[in-house]
C-alpha positions as YAML, in Angstrom:
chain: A
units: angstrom
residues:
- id: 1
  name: UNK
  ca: [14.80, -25.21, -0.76]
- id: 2
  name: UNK
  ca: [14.11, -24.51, -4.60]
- id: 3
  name: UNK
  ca: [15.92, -22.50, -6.52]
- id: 4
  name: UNK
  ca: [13.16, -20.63, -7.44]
- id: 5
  name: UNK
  ca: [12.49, -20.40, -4.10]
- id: 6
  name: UNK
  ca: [15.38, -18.81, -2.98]
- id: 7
  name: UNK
  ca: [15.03, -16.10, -6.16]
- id: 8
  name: UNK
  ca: [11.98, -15.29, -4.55]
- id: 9
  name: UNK
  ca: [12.87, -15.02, -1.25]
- id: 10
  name: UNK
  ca: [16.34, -13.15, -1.76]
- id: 11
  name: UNK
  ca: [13.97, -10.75, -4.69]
- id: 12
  name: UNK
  ca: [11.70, -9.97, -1.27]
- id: 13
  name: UNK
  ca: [14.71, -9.39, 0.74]
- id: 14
  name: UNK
  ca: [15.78, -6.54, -1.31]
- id: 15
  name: UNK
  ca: [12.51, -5.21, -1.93]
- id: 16
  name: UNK
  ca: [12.08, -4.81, 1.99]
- id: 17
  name: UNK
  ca: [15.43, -3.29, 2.15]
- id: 18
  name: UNK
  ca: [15.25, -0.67, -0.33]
- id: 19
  name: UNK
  ca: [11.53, 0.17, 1.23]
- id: 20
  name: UNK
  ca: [13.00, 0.69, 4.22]
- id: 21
  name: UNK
  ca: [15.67, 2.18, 3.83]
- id: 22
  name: UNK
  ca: [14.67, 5.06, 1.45]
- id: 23
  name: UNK
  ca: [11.35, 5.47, 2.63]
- id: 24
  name: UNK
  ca: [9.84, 7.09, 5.94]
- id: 25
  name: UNK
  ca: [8.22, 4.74, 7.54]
- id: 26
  name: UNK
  ca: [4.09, 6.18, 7.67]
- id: 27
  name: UNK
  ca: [0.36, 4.50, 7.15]
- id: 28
  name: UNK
  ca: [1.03, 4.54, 3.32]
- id: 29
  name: UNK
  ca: [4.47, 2.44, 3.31]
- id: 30
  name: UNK
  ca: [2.36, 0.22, 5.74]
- id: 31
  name: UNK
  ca: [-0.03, -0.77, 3.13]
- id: 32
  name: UNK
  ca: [2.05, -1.72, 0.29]
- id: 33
  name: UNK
  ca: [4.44, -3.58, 2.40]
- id: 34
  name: UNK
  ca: [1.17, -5.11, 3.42]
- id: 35
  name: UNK
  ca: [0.27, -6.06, -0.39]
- id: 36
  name: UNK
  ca: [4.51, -6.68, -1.17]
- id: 37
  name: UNK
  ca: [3.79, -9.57, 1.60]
- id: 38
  name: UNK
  ca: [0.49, -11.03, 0.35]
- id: 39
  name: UNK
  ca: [2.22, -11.03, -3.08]
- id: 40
  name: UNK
  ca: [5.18, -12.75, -1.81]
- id: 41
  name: UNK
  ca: [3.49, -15.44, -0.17]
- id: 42
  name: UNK
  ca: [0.67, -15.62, -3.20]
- id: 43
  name: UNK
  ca: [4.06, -16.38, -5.11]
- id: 44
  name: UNK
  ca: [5.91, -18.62, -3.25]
- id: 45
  name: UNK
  ca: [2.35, -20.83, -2.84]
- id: 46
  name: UNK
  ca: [1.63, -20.65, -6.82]
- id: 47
  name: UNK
  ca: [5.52, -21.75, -7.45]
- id: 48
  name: UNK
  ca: [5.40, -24.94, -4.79]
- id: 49
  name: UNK
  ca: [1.95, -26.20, -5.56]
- id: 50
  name: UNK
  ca: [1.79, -25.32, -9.18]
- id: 51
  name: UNK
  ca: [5.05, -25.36, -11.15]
- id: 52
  name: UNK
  ca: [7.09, -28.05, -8.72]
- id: 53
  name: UNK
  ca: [4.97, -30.44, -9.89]
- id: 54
  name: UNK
  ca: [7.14, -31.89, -12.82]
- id: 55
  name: UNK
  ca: [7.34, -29.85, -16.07]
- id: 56
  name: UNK
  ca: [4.37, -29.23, -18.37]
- id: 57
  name: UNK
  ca: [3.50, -27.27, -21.48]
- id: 58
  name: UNK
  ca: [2.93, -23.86, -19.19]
- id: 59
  name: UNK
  ca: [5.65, -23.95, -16.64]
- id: 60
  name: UNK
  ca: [7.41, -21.07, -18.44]
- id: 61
  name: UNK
  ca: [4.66, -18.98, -19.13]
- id: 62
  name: UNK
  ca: [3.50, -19.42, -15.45]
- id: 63
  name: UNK
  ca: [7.14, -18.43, -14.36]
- id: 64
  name: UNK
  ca: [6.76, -15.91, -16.38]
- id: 65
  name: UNK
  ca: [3.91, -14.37, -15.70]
- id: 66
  name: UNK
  ca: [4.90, -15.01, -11.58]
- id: 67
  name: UNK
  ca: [8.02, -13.02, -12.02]
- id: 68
  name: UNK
  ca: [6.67, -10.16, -14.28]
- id: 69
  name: UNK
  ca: [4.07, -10.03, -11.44]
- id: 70
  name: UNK
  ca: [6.51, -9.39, -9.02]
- id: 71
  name: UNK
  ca: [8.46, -6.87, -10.57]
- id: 72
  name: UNK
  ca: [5.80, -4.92, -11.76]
- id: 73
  name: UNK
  ca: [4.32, -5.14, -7.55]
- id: 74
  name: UNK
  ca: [7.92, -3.42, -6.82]
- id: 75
  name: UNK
  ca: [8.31, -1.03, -9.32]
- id: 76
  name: UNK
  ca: [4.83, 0.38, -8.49]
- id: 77
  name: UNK
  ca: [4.95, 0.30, -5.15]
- id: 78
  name: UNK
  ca: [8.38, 2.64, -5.65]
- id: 79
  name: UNK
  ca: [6.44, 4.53, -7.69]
- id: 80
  name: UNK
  ca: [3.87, 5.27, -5.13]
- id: 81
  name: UNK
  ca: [6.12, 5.82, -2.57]
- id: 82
  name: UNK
  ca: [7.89, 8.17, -4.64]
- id: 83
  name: UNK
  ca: [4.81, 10.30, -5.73]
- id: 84
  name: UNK
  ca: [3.12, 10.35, -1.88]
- id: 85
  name: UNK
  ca: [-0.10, 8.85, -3.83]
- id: 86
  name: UNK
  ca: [-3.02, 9.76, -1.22]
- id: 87
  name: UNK
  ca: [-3.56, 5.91, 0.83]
- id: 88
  name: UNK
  ca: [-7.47, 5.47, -1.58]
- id: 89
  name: UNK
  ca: [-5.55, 6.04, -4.56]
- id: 90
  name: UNK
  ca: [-2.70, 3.53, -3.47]
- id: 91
  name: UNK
  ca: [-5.06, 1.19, -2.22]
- id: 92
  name: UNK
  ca: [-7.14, 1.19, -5.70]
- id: 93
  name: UNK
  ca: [-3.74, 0.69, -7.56]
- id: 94
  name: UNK
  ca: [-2.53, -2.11, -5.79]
- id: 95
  name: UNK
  ca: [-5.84, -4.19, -5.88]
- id: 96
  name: UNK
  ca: [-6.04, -3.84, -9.21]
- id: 97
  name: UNK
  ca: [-2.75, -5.14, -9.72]
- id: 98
  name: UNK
  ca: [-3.32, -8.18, -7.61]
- id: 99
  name: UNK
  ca: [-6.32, -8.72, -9.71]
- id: 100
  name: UNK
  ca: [-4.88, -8.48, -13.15]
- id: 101
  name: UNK
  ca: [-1.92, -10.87, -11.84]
- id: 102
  name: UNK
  ca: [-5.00, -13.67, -9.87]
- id: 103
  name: UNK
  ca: [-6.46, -13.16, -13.36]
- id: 104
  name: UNK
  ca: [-3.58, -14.37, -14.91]
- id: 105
  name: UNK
  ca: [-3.37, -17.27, -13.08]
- id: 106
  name: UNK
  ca: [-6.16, -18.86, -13.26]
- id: 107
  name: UNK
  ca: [-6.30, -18.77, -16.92]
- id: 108
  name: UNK
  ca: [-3.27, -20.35, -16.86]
- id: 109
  name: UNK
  ca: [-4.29, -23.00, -14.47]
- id: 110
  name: UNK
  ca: [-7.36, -23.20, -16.27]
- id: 111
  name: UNK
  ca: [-5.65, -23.62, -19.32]
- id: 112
  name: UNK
  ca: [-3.54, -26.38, -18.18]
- id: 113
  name: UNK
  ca: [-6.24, -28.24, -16.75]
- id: 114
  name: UNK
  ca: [-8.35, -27.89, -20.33]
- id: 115
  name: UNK
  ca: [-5.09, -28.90, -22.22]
- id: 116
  name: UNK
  ca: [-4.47, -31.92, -20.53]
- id: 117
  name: UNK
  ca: [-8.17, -33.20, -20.26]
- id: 118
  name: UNK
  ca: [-8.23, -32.86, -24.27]
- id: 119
  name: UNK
  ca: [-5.16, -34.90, -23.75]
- id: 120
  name: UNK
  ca: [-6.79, -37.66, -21.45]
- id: 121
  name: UNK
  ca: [-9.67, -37.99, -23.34]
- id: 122
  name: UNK
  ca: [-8.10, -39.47, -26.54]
...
């Protein structure tokens, strides 16, 4: 496995733990283990298609922006769980988080692709 891989997985390890273990276990703790997952597999997909494919100009920023992502997903989702958010309200947040973060990525995949077609092209 990748290193990064392993950061990834070990960083949803402890996520799941600390849900679990400080948290009662009800329809709202449901749901944003629900996104936690998506997320986690949204970022272990982005870093082995995308950024294992040899090193380019936005690697870092990508990386970057894939970690943030993920800590920001776990600090909100304590948050939530901390405040007993009503489930619409929850569910609101956390799309709008995954949206700023798919966002994110596609401009920088976008950007990549733009870069190195002004690249190929002289």
């Amino acid at each position: 496995m990748k290193t990064n891989n392993i950061l990834i997985s070990l960083f949803f390890l402890v996520y799941t733990a600390i849900i679990f273990l400080l948290f009662p276990i009800n329809i709202n703790l449901g749901l944003l283990y629900a996104f936690s997952v998506l997320n986690f597999i949204i970022a272990l997909v982005w870093n082995n298609n995308y950024l294992s494919k040899g090193k380019s100009f936005n690697t870092y920023p990508s990386r970057i922006v894939l970690y943030t992502y993920l800590l920001v997903q776990f600090i909100v989702s304590i948050i939530l769980l901390s405040t007993k958010f009503v489930l619409n309200l929850s569910l609101v947040i956390e799309i709008i988080v995954l949206f700023i973060f798919l966002v994110l990525l596609v401009l920088l995949l976008r950007s990549k692709e733009y870069i190195e077609d002004i690249e190929n092209s002289e």
